[in-house]
C-alpha positions as semicolon CSV with decimal commas, in nm:
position;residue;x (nm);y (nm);z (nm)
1;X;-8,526;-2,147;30,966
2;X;-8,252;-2,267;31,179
3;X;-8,040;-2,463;30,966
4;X;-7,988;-2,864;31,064
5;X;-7,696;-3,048;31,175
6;X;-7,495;-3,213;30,865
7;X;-7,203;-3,451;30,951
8;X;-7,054;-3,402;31,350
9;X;-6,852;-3,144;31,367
10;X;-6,642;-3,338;31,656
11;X;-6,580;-3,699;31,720
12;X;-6,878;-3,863;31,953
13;X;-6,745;-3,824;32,335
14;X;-6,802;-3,928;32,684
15;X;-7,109;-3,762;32,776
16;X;-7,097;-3,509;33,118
17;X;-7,418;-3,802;33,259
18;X;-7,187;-4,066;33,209
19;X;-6,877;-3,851;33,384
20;X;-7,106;-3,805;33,654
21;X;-7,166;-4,177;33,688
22;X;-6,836;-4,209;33,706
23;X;-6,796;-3,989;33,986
24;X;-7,092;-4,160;34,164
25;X;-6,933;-4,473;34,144
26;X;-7,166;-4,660;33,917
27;X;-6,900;-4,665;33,650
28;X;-6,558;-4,805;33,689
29;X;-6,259;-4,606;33,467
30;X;-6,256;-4,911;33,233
31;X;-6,592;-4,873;33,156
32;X;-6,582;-4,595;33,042
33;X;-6,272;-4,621;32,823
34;X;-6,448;-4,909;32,630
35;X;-6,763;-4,666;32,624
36;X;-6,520;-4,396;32,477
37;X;-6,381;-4,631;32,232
38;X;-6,726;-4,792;32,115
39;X;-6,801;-4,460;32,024
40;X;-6,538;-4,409;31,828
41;X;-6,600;-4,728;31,624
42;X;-6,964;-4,594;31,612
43;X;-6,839;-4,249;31,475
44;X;-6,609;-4,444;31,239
45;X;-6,877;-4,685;31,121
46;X;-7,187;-4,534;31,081
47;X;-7,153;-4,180;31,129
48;X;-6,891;-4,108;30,827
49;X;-7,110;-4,310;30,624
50;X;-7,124;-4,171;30,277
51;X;-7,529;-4,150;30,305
52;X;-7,500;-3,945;30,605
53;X;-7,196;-3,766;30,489
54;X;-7,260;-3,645;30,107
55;X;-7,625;-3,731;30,004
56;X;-7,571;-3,717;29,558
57;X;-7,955;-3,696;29,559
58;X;-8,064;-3,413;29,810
59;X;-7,749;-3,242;29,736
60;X;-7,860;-3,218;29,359
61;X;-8,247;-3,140;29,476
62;X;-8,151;-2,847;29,637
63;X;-8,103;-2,647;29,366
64;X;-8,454;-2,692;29,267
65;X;-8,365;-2,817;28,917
66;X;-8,620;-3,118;28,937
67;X;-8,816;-3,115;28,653
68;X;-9,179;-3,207;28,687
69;X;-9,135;-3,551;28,620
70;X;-8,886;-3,598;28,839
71;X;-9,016;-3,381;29,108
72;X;-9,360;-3,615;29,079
73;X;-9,139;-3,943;29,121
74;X;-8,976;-3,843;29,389
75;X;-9,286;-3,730;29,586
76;X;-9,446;-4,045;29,505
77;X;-9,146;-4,239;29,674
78;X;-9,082;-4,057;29,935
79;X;-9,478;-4,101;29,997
80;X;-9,435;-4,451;29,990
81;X;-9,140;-4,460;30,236
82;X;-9,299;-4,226;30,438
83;X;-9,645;-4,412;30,464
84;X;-9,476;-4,787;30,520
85;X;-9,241;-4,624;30,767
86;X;-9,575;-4,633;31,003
87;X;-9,537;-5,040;30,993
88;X;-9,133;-5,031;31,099
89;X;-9,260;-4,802;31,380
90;X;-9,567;-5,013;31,515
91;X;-9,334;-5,354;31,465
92;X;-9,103;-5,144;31,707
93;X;-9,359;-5,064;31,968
94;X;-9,465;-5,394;31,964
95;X;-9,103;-5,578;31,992
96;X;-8,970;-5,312;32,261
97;X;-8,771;-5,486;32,534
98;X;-8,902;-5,233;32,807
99;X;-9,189;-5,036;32,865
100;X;-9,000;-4,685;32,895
101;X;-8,871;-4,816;32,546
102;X;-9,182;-4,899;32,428
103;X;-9,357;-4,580;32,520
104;X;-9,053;-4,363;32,342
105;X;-9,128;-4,586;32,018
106;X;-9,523;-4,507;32,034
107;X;-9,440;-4,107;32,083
108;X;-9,313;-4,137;31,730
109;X;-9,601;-4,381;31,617
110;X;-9,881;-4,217;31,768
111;X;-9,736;-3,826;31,651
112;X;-9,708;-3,984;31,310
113;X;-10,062;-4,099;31,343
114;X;-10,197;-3,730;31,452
115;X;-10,165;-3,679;31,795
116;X;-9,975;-3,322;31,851
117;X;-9,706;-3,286;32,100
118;X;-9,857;-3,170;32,398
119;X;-9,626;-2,905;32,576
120;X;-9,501;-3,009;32,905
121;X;-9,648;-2,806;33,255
122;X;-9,442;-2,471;33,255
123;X;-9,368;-2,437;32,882
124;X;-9,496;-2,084;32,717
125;X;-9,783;-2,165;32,465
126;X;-9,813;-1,810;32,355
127;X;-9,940;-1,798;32,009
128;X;-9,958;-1,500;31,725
129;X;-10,198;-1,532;31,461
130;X;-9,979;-1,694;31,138
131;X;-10,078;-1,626;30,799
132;X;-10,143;-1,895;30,545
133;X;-9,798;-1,891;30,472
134;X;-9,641;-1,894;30,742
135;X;-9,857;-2,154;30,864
136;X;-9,751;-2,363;30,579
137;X;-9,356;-2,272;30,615
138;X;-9,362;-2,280;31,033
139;X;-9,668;-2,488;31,085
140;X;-10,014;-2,437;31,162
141;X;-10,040;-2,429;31,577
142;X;-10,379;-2,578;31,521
143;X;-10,183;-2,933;31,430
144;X;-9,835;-2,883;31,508
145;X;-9,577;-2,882;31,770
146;X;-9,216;-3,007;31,809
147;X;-9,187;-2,990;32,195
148;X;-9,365;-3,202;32,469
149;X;-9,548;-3,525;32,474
150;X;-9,820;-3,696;32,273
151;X;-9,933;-3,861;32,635
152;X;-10,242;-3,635;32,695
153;X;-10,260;-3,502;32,361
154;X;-10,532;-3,427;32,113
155;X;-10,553;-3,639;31,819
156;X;-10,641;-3,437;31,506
157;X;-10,665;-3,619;31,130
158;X;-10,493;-3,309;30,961
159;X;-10,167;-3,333;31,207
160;X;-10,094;-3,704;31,061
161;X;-9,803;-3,669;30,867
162;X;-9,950;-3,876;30,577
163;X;-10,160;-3,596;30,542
164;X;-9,924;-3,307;30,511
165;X;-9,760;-3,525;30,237
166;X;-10,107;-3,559;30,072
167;X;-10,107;-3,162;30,045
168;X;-9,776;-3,206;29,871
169;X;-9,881;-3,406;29,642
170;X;-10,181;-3,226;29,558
171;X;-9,980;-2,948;29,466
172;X;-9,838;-3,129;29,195
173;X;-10,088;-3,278;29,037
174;X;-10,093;-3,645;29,254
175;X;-10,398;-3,744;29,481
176;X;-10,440;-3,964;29,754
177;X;-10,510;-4,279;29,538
178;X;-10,218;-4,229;29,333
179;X;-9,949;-4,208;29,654
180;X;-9,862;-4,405;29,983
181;X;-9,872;-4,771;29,907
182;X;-9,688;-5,050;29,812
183;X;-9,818;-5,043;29,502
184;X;-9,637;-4,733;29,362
185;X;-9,303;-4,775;29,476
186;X;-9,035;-4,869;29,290
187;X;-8,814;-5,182;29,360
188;X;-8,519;-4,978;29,560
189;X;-8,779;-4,808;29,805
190;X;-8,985;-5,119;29,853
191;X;-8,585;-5,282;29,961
192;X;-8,601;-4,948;30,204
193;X;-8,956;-5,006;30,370
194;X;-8,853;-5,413;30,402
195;X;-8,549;-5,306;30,578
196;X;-8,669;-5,073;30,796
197;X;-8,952;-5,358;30,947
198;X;-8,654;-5,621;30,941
199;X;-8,413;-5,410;31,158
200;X;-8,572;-5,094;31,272
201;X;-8,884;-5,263;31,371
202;X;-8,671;-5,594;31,502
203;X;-8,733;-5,794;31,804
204;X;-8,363;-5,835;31,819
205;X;-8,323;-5,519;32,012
206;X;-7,913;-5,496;31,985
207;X;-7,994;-5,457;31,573
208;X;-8,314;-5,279;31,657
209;X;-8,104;-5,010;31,814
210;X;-7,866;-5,019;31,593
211;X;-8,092;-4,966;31,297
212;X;-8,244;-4,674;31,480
213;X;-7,931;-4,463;31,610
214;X;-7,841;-4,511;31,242
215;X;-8,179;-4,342;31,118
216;X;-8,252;-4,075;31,362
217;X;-7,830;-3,987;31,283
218;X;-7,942;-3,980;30,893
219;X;-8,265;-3,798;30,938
220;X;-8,052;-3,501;31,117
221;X;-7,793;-3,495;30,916
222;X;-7,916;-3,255;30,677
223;X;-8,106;-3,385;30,381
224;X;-8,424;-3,240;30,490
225;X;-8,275;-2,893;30,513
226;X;-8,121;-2,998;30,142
227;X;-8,506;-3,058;30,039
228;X;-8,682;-2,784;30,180
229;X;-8,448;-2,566;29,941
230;X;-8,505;-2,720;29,673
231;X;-8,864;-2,705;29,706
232;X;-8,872;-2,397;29,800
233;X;-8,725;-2,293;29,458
234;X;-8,921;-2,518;29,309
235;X;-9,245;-2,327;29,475
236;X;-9,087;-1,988;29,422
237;X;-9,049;-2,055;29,018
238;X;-9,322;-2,290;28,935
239;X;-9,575;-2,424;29,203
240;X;-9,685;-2,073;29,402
241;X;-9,997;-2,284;29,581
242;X;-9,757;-2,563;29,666
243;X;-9,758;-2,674;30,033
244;X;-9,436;-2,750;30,225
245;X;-9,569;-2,835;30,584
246;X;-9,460;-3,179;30,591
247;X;-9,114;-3,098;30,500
248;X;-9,046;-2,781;30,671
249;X;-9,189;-2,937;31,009
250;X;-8,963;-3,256;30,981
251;X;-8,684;-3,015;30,860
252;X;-8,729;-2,853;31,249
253;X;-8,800;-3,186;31,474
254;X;-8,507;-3,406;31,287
255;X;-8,222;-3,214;31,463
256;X;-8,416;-3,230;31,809
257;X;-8,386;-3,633;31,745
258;X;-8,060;-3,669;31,722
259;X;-7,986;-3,497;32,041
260;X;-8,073;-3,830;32,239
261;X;-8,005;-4,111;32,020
262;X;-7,610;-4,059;32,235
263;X;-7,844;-4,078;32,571
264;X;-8,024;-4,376;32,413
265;X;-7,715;-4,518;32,330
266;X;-7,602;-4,464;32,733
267;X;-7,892;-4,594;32,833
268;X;-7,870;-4,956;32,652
269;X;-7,464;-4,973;32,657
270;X;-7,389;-5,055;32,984
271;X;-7,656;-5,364;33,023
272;X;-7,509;-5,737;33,018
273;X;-7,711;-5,810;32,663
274;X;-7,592;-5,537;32,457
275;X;-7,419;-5,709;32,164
276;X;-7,208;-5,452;31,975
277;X;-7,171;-5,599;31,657
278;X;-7,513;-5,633;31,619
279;X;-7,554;-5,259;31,724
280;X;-7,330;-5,143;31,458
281;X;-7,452;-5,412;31,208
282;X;-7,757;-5,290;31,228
283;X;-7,727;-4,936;31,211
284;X;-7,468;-5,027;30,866
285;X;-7,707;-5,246;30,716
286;X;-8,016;-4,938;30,741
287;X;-7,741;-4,662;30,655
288;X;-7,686;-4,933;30,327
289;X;-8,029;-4,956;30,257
290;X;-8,109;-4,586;30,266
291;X;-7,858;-4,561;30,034
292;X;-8,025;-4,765;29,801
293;X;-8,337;-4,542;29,845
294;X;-8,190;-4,258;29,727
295;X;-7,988;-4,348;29,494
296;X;-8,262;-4,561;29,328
297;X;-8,445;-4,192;29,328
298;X;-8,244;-4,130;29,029
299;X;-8,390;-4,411;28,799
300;X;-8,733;-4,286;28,669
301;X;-9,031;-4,570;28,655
């Protein structure tokens, strides 16, 4: 398992597309200086953030020290985040300000939902027969992909995500009725679902892009590495039948993300309407409220 990206290791920079713009004349020099500049303000203000930069919660989890209890609450919550996070994402199909925007937002919905990556035309699809386990640890090929495009794809019930986090739960002694909805979480999760549909599902799209550099930055920064260890342990010393496709998947596609949240970022910048204070409010105000997720994972029910 190829390990994920934890904070940068270098400052955000001019990218070599917008260099070429540049070149092309598309770009004057001062535009580009102010780009270089936002992004170190976006570096400084949402990128060192102490969420994405030293997680107390998934840090801890990784030695697999959980004890059932705990291990059960947090599977519950993160169900419940996990399950609501399909409303943010429709809300943002929905309130996308373009239609190349809106069909990015409904590859995320619509993978969520169960329809697997399809590879792109020239892309090797050669496939050795997996064991159970290594199904489970690399992911069945039957339901899961990270490359491609869901335009095209087959729609299966078993590749919805909700449903890898169902065999998770099972695992551990928690079925379907007892994970998922709003109904089981906790106060500081539900304040994490409600923010996500306020900003990452907002029709404002300077906080809705914001809100969603800020996430896709967080989900690749590391914490699902931090939780695939611990459950891993966890599996090794207590839970042999327990099933980790949901997290070891995520724990693969996350870094892939946040890869082109800087090309998103390009692509929105430059336009008359982009409002950066709301951009970096909302990416602050989710990085503030995933805080509050995690750290509320510390307070049993």
């Amino acid at each position: 398992m190829a390990p994920v990206l934890t904070t940068p290791s270098t400052p955000l920079s001019v990218s070599d597309r917008i260099q070429k713009r540049l070149q092309q004349g598309e770009l004057t020099p001062q535009q580009v200086d102010d780009f270089q500049n936002f992004l170190h303000q976006v570096d400084r203000e949402l990128l060192q953030h102490p969420i994405i930069t030293n997680n107390a919660y998934t840090r801890w989890f990784q030695a697999g020290n959980a004890t059932d209890e705990q291990l059960r609450h947090f599977i519950r919550q993160f169900s419940v985040f996990s399950n609501q996070f399909l409303v943010a994402a429709l809300l943002k199909v929905i309130n996308s300000p373009t239609l190349q925007q809106s069909r990015a937002s409904r590859e995320i919905l619509l993978n969520e939902l169960g329809v697997i990556y399809r590879k792109l035309e020239g892309a090797t699809n050669l496939q050795t027969p997996k064991t159970d386990e290594e199904k489970d640890r690399e992911g069945d090929p039957e339901v899961v992909s990270t490359e491609g495009t869901v335009d095209g794809g087959i729609c299966r019930f078993r590749a919805a995500h909700f449903e890898w986090l169902t065999a998770v739960a099972e695992g551990i002694g928690l079925h379907y009725e007892e994970i998922g909805q709003r109904k089981h979480g906790s106060p500081t999760t539900l304040h994490f679902c409600d923010e996500l549909q306020r900003l990452y599902g907002s029709d404002d799209p300077n906080l809705a892009e914001g809100a969603s550099f800020a996430v896709e930055n967080w989900a690749a920064a590391g914490f699902w590495q931090e939780l695939e260890d611990g459950l891993t342990q966890i599996k090794q010393s207590r839970y042999p039948q327990l099933r980790l496709a949901f997290f070891t998947w995520h724990n693969r596609v996350e870094a892939q993300h946040a890869g082109h949240t800087l090309e998103e970022l390009e692509a929105v910048y430059f336009r008359p309407e982009f409002d950066h204070a709301k951009f970096i409010g909302g990416g602050q105000q989710i990085l503030d409220a995933i805080a509050v997720f995690w750290n509320g994972l510390q307070q049993l029910d």
